[in-house]
C-alpha positions as CSV (number, residue, x, y, z in Angstrom):
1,X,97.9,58.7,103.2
2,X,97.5,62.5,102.0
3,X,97.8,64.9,104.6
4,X,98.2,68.7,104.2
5,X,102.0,68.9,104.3
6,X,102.9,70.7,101.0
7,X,103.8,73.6,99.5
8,X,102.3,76.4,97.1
9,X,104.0,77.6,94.2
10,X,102.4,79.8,92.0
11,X,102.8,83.4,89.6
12,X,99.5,84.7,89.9
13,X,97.9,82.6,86.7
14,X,98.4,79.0,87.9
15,X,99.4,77.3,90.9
16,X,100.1,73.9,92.3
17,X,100.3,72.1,95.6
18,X,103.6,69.6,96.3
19,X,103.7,67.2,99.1
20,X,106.7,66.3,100.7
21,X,108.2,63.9,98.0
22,X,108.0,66.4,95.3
23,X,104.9,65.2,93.5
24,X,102.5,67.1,92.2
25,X,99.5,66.2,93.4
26,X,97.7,69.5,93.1
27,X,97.6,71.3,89.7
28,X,94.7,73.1,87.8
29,X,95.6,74.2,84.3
30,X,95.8,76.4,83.0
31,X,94.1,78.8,85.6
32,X,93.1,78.6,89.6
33,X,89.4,77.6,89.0
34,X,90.0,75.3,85.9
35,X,90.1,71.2,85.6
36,X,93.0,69.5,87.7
37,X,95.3,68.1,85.8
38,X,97.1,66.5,89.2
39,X,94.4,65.6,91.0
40,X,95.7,63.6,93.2
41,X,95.0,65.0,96.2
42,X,91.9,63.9,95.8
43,X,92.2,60.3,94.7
44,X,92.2,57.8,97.4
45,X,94.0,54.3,97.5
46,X,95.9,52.8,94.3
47,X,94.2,55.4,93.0
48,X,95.9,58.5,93.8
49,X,99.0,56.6,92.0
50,X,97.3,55.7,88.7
51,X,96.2,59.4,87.9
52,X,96.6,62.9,88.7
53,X,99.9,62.8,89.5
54,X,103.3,64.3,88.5
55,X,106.5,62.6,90.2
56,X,110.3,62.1,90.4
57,X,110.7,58.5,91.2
58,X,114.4,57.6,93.5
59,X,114.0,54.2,94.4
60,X,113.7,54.0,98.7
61,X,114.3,57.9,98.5
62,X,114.0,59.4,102.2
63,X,113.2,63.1,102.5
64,X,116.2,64.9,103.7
65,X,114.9,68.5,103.0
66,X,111.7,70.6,101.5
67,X,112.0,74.3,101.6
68,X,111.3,77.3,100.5
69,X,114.1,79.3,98.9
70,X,114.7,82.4,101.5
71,X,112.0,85.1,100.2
72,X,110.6,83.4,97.3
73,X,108.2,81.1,95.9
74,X,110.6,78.7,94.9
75,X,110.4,75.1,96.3
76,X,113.2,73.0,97.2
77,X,113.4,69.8,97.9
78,X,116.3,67.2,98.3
79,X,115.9,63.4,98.1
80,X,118.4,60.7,99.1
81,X,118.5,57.0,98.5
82,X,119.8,54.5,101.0
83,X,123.3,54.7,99.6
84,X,123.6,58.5,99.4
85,X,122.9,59.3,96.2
86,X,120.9,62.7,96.1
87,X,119.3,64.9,94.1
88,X,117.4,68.6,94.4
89,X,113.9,69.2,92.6
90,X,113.3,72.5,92.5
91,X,109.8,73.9,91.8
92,X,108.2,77.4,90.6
93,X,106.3,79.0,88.3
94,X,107.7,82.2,86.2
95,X,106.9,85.5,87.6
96,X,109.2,88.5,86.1
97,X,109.2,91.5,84.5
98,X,110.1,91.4,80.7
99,X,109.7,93.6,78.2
100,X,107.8,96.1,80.1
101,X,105.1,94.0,81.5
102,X,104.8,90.7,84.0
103,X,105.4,87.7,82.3
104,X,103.6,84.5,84.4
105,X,102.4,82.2,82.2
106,X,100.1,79.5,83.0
107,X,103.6,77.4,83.2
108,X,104.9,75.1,86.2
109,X,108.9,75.1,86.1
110,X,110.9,71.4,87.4
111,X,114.6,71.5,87.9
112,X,115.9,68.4,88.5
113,X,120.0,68.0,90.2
114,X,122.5,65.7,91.4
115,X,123.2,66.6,94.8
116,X,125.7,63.5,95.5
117,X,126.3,59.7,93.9
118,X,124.8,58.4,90.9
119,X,121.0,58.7,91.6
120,X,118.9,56.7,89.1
121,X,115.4,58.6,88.8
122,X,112.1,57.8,86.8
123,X,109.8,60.3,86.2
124,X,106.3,59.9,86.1
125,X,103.9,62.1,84.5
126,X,100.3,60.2,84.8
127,X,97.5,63.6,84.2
128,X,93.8,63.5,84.5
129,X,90.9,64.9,82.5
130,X,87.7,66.0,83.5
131,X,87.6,65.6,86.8
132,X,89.5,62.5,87.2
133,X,87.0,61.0,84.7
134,X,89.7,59.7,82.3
135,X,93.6,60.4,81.8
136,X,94.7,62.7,79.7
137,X,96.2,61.5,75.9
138,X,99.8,62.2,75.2
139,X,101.1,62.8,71.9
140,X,105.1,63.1,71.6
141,X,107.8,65.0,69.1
142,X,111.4,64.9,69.6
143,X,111.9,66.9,73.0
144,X,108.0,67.5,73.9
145,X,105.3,65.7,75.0
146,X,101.5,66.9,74.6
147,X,98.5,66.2,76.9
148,X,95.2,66.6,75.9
149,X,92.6,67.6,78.2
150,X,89.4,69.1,78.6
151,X,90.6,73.1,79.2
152,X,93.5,73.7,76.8
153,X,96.5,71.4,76.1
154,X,99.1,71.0,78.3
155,X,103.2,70.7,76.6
156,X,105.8,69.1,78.8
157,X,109.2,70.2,77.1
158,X,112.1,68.4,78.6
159,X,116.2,67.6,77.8
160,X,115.4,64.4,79.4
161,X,115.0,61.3,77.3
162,X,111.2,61.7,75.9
163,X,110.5,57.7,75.6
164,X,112.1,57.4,79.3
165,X,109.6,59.4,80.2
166,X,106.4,57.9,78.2
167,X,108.2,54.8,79.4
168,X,108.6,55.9,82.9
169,X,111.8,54.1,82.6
170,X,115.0,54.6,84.9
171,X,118.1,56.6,84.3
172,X,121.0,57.9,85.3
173,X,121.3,61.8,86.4
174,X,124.5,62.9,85.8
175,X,123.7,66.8,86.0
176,X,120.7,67.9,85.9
177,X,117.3,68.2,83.5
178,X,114.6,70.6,83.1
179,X,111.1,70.2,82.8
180,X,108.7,73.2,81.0
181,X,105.0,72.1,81.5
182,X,102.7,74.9,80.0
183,X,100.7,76.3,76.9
184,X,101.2,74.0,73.9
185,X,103.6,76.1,72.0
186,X,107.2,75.6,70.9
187,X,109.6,76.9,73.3
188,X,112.2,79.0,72.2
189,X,115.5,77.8,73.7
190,X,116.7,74.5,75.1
191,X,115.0,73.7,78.0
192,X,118.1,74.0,80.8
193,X,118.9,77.4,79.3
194,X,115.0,78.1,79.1
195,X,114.5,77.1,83.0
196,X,117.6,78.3,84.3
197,X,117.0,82.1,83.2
198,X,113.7,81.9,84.1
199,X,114.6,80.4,87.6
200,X,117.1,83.5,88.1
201,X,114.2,86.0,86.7
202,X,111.7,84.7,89.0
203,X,114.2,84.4,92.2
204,X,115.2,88.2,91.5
205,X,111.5,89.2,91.3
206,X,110.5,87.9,94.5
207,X,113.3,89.1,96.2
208,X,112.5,92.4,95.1
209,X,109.3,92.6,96.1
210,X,109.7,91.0,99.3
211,X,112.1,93.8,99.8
212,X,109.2,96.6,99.5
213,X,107.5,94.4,102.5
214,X,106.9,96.9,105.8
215,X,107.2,94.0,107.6
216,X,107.2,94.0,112.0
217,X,110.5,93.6,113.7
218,X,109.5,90.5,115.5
219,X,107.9,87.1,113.1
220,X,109.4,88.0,109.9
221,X,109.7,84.9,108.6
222,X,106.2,84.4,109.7
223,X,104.5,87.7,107.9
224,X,106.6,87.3,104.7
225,X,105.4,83.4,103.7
226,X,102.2,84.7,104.3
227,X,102.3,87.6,102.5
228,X,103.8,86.0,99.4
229,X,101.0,83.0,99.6
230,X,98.4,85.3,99.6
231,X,100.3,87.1,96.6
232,X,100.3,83.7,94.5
233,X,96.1,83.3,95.6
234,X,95.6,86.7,93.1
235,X,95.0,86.4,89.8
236,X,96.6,88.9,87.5
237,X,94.3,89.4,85.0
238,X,91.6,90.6,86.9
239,X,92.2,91.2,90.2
240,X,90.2,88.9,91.8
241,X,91.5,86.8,95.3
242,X,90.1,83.3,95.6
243,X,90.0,81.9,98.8
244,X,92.2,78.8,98.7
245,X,93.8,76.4,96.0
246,X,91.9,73.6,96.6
247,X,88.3,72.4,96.3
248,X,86.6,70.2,99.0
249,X,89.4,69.2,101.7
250,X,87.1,68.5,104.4
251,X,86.5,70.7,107.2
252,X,86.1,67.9,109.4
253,X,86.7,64.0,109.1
254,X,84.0,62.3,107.4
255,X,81.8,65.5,107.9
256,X,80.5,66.5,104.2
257,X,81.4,69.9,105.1
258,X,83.5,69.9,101.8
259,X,83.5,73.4,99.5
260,X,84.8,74.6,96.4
261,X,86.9,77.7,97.4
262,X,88.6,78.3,93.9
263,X,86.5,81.5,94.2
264,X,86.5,85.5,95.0
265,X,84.6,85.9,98.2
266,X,84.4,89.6,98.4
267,X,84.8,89.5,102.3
268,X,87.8,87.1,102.0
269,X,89.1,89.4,99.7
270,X,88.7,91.7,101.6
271,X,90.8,90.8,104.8
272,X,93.3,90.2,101.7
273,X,93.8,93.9,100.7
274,X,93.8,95.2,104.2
275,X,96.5,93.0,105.4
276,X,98.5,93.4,102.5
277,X,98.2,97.3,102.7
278,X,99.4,97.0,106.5
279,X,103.1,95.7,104.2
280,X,102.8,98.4,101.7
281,X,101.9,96.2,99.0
282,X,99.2,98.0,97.3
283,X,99.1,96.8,93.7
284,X,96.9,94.1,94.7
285,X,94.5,96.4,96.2
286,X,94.3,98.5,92.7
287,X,93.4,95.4,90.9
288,X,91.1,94.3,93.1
289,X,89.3,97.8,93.0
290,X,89.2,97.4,89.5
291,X,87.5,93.8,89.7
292,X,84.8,95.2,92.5
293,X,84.0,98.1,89.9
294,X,83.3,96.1,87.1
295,X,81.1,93.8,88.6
296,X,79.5,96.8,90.4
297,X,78.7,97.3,86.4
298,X,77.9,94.1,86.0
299,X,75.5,94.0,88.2
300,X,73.8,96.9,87.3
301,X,70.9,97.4,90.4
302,X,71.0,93.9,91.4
303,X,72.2,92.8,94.8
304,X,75.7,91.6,94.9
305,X,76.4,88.3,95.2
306,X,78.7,87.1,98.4
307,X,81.2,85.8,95.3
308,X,81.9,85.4,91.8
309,X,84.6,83.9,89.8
310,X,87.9,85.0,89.1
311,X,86.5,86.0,85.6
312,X,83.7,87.9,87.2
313,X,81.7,84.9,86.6
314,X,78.4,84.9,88.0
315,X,76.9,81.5,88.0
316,X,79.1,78.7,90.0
317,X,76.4,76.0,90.0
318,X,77.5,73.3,92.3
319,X,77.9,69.6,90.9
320,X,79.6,66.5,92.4
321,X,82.6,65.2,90.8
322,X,82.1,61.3,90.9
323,X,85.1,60.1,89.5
324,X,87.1,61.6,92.9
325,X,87.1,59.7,96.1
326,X,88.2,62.5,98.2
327,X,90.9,63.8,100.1
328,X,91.8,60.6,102.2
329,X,88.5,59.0,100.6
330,X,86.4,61.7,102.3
331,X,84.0,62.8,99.5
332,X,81.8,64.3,97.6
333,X,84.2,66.7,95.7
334,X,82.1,69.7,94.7
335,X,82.8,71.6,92.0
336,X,81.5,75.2,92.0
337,X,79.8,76.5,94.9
338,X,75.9,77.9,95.6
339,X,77.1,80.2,98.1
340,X,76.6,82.2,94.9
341,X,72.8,82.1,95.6
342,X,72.6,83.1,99.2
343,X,72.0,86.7,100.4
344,X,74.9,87.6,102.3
345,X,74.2,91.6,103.4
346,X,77.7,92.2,104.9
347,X,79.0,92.1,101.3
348,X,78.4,95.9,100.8
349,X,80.4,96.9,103.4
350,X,82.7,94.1,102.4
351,X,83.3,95.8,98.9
352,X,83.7,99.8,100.3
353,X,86.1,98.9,103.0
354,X,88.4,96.9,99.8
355,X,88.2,100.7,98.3
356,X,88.5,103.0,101.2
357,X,91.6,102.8,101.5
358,X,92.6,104.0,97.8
359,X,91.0,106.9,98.5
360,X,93.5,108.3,101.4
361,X,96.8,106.8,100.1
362,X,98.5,109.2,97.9
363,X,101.5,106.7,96.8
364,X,99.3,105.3,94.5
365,X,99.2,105.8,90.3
366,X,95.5,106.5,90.3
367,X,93.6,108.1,92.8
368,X,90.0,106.6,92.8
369,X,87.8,109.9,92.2
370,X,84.5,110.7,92.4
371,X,82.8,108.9,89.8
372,X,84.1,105.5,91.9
373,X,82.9,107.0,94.8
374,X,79.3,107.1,93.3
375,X,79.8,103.9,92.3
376,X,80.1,102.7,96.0
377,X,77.3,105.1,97.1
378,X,75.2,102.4,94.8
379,X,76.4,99.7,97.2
380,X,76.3,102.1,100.3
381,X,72.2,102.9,99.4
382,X,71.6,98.8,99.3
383,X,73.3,98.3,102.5
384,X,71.1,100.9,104.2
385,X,68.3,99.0,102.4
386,X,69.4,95.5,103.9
387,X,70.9,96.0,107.4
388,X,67.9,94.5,109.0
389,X,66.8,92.0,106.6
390,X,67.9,87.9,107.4
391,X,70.3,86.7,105.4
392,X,72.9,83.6,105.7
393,X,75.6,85.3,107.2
394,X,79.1,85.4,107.3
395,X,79.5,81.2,107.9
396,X,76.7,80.9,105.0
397,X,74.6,78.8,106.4
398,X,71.9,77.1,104.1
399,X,69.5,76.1,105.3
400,X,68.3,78.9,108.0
401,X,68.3,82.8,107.2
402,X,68.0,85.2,110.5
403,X,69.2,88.7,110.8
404,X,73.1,88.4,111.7
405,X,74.5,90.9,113.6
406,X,78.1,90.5,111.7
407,X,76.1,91.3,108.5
408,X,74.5,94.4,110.2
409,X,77.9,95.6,111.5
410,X,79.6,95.4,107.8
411,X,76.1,97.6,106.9
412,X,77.4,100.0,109.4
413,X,80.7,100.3,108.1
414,X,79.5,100.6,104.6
415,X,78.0,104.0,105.5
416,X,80.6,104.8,108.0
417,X,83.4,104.4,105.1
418,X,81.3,105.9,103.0
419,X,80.9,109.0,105.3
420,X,84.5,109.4,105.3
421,X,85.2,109.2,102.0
422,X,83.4,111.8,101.5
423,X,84.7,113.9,104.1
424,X,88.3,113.1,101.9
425,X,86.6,114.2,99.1
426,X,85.6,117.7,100.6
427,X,82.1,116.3,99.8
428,X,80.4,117.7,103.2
429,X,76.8,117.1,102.3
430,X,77.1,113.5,101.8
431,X,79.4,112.9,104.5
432,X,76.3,113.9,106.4
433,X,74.3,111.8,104.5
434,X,76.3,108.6,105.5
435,X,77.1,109.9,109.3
436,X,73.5,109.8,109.7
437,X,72.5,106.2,107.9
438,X,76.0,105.1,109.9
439,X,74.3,106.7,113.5
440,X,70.9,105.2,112.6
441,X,72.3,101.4,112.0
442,X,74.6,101.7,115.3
443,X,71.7,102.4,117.5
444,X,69.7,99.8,116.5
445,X,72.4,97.1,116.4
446,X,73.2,98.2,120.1
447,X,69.7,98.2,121.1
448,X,68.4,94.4,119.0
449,X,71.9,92.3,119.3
450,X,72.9,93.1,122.7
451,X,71.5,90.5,125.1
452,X,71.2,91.2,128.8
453,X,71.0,88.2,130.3
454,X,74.6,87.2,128.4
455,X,75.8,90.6,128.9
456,X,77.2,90.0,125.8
457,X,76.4,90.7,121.4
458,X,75.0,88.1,120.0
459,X,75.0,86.5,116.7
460,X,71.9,87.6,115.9
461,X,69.2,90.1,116.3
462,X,67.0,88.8,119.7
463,X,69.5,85.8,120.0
464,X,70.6,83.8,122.8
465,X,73.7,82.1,120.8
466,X,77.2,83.9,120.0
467,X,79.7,83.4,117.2
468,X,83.3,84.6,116.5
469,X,82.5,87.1,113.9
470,X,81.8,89.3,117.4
471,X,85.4,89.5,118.2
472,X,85.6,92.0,115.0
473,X,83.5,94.5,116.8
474,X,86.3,96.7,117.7
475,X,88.7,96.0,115.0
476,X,86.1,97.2,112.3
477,X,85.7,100.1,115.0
478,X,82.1,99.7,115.8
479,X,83.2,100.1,119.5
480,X,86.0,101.1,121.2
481,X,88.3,98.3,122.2
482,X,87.7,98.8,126.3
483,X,84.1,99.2,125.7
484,X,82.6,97.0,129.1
485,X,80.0,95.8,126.1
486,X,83.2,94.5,123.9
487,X,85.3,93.5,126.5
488,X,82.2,91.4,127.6
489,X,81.6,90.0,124.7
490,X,85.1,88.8,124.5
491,X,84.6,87.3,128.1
492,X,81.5,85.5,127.1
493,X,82.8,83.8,123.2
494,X,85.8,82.6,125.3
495,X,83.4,80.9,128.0
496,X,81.7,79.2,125.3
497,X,83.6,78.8,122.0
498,X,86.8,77.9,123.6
499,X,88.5,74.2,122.8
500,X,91.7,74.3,123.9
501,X,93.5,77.2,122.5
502,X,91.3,77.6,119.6
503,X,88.0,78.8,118.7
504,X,84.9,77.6,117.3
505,X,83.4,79.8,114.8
506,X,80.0,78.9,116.6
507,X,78.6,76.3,119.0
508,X,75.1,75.4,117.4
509,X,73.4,72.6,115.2
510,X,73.7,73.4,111.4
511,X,73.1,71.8,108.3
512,X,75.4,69.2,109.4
513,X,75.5,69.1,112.6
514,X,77.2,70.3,115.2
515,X,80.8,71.7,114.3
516,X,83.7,69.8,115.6
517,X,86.8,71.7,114.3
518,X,88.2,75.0,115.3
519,X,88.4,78.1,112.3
520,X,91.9,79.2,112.9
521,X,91.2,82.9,111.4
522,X,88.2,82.9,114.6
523,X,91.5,82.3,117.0
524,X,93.0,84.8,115.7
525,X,90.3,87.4,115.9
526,X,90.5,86.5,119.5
527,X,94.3,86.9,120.0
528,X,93.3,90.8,117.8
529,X,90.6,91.2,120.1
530,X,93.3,90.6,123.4
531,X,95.7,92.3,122.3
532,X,93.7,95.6,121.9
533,X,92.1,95.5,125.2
534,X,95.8,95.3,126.5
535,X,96.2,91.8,127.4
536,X,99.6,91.4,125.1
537,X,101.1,88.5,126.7
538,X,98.1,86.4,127.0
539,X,97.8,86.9,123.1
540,X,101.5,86.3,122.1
541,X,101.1,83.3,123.6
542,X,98.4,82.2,121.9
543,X,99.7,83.3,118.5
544,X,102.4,80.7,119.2
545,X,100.3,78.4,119.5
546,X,98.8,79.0,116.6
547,X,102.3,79.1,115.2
548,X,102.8,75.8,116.0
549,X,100.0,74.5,113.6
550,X,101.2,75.2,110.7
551,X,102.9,72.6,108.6
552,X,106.7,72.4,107.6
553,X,106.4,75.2,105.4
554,X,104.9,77.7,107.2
555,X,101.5,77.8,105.8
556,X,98.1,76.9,107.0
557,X,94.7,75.7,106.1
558,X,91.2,76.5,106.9
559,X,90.2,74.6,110.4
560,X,92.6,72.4,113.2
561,X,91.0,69.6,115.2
562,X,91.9,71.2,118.8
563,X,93.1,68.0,120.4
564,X,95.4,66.7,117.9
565,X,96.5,69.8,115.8
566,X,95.6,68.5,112.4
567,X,95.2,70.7,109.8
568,X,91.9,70.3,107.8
569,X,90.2,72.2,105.4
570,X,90.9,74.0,102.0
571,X,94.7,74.9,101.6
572,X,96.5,77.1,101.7
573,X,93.7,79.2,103.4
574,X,93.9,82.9,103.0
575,X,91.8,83.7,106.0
576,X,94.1,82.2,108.2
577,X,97.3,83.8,106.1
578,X,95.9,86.8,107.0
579,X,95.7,86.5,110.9
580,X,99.0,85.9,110.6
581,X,100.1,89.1,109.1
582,X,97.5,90.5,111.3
583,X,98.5,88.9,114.8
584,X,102.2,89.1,114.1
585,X,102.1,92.9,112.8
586,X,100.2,93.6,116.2
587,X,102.0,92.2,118.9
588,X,105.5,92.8,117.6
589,X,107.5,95.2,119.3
590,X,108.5,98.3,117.2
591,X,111.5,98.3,115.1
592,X,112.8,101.5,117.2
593,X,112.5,99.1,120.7
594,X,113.8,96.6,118.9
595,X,118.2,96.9,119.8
């Protein structure tokens, strides 16, 4: 049965998901939004073994090991058969520099050793096409093979025996072989000597860089798988940040909550660049500026959408992939996602806070200056335009639009950025200009989402119903954090949207009824929320707990069922990545408390 223990590796151009056994069940080639070539994850049955699939066979192998190596995206795992023999498959895709500039091809790297014995391994390379539709054709030369599929050919170059491999026949490891699975193209070198400098290349890179990590004294561990997993969820070449690997792991058993979130969600994306500038990585948030301006351009004077493509991609229409059961048989797989249709007003503010802070950090190369700053007055004007008007909301919900209270806030913070931006930019006239919009939507979102009789904000304007987007009322510092308004509010979402140690995101009906799993990044809002009111234990001890979810590897998906602590949704989720870096940066003590 599939289940969400697995790892990510990735170079920022491809990734892959790997389950405990070291198959790859998880792999869309050549880019993070393209056709699966391991698919299956989402095969169901006999299936899942027939196609999709990438595998090293040891015959009544146990698992004795899967790791990460310390501070990198390299996975490790170590098999053993029930007389000892063992071997180590280690997984990665390049990421170095060379020749001046990041070389990560759209390449997945195997290593395959003897650990102990005389293992006997197959290997079994069984792709898909088009969705799981059909499998892909291989066509073979002396140390390649080619697979055809519906994107762009994929070359597995190997010092293994190429017919044992077609064959999926047994043999003997007596060392070790290497397995390059990328671009058609010849490689230049012999595979071991091709995978073994770019193992070293790519274990020195992120070693490096997870060296430049202001991380907190206390969780390291914690903040820096996080911090790399949302590093491999970028992609490179334009900036953009989807939101997960995966498309349509359900949110719920059997509960047709199932999404495509191979995507840039500007708010996601958001949360993204803010918790990676709390570790000093800020490369990721000058790409991403970049990919916000152009499809500011793009856009011209229509409304932004709530997400685009990692190619700046406007259209995602949604269709159903037919030839996929589903994760555990739990269907439909979607493919695209018409969240792209739905007004979403907390976008604008979504997109200035990405910028703002580029504009106050002098480390970096380029200094946003004030033509970009007009360019997010053009967002700034729509938000002023919008803050009142119903829209889907933060949990896109279709088939209802109110005015959201979440969306209003963002609004506010549009302006309220805005206004200090141009305070920074010793523009005093329109930091007026934005103070005042900025006064204007705080006042009314006091006075229409504040209900009385719930001494508590609610999720919408003249609503009677709350949601955990409120717990971000003092962290986007709409109010202070000992408020009696905020600290109520907090009160009142615990009373109703607790289960267990998690939260709900809301406790309504929707389009499919009413939720039944908790949205770990809304627990973690509340352990934020705690913490800055000054209730530090209570929310350590619910970030352990939250700790505790994760799987083997330290990473986690979308939603938990509270009772059993299952993981469900898309994977690896950056939302919830993010409250980690968040939670743990928080309640740590300080380095100088720390000995």
């Amino acid at each position: 049965m599939a289940t969400l223990d697995m790892g990510l590796i990735g170079n920022g151009r491809t990734s892959a998901l790997i389950d405990q056994k070291a198959a790859i069940v998880w792999w869309c080639y050549p880019y993070f939004d393209s056709d699966p070539l391991c698919n299956a994850l989402l095969q169901h049955g006999e299936a899942a073994s027939q196609q999709g699939r990438i595998d090293v066979l040891l015959e009544n192998a146990r698992v004795l090991e899967q790791r990460y190596q310390r501070n990198s995206a390299i996975l490790s795992t170590r098999l053993e058969d029930e007389h000892g023999n063992g071997i180590e498959v280690i997984d990665f895709a390049p990421r170095f520099y060379q020749h001046g500039r990041m070389f990560a091809p759209s390449m997945l790297v195997r290593i395959i050793r003897r650990v102990s014995g005389r293992p006997r391994i197959a290997l079994r390379v069984r792709l898909g096409t088009d969705y799981g539709r059909q499998s892909a054709e291989a066509r073979f030369g002396a140390h390649h093979i080619s697979y055809g599929v519906s994107t762009q050919a994929m070359r597995l170059t190997t010092d293994a025996s190429v017919a044992a491999v077609l064959d999926e026949r047994a043999f003997f490891l007596y060392d070790s072989i290497t397995m390059l699975m990328g671009p058609d193209e010849t490689v230049n070198g012999a595979p071991h000597e091709v995978g073994r400098a770019f193992y070293e290349n790519t274990r020195a890179y992120w070693s490096r860089w997870v060296r430049s990590l202001a991380i907190p004294f206390e969780w390291q561990d914690v903040v820096i798988r996080a911090a790399i997993t949302l590093k491999l969820n970028a992609f490179d070449d334009t900036g953009a940040i989807i939101a997960a690997t995966t498309t349509s792991i359900p949110e719920a058993p059997n509960s047709g909550r199932n999404w495509d979130y191979r995507f840039c969600w500007l708010r996601d994306a958001y949360f993204v660049i803010h918790a990676l500038n709390q570790l000093g990585v800020t490369g990721t948030m000058e790409r991403y500026l970049g990919y916000i301006l152009n499809i500011i351009a793009d856009s011209r004077d229509t409304p932004l959408q709530p997400v685009y493509s990692i190619r700046r991609e406007a259209r995602l229409d949604e269709s159903v992939a037919s030839a996929l059961a589903g994760y555990r048989g739990m269907g439909p797989v979607r493919v695209g996602n018409l969240a792209y249709c739905q007004v979403q007003n907390d976008v604008f503010g979504a997109a200035i806070l990405a910028g703002t802070h580029a504009f106050f950090d002098t480390r970096l190369e380029r200094q946003p200056d004030y033509p970009i700053f007009n360019d997010l007055e053009r967002l700034g004007e729509q938000a002023v335009q919008r803050f009142q008007t119903p829209d889907a909301g933060i949990w896109e919900l279709r088939g209802a639009q109110r005015i959201h209270t979440f969306s209003s806030m963002m609004c506010w913070a549009a302006c309220d950025r805005l206004a200090s931006i141009a305070s920074r930019l010793g523009l005093s006239d329109r930091a007026d200009y934005w103070a005042g919009h900025a006064a204007v939507i705080h006042r009314t979102i006091c006075e229409q989402a504040w209900n009385p009789a719930l001494h508590s904000f609610v999720s919408t304007f003249g609503g009677d119903r709350l949601d955990a987007s409120l717990l971000l009322i003092a962290e986007f510092q709409f109010l202070p954090p000992n408020d009696h308004r905020f600290v109520s509010t907090v009160a009142a979402i615990e009373k109703h949207l607790r289960r267990g140690d998690f939260l709900l995101r809301y406790d309504e009906e929707d389009d499919f009824g009413m939720p039944e799993t908790a949205f770990l990044v809304c627990t973690q809002w509340w352990i934020l929320a705690l913490a800055s009111m000054g209730q530090k234990q209570r929310a350590r001890e619910l970030f352990e707990k939250v700790l505790a979810r994760r799987n083997h590897l330290g990473l986690l998906s979308e939603d938990v069922a509270p009772e059993s602590g299952e993981l469900w949704g898309n994977f690896p989720q950056t939302y919830s990545m993010v409250g980690l870096i968040q939670c743990a940066t928080r309640l740590s003590i300080p380095w100088d408390e720390a000995y």
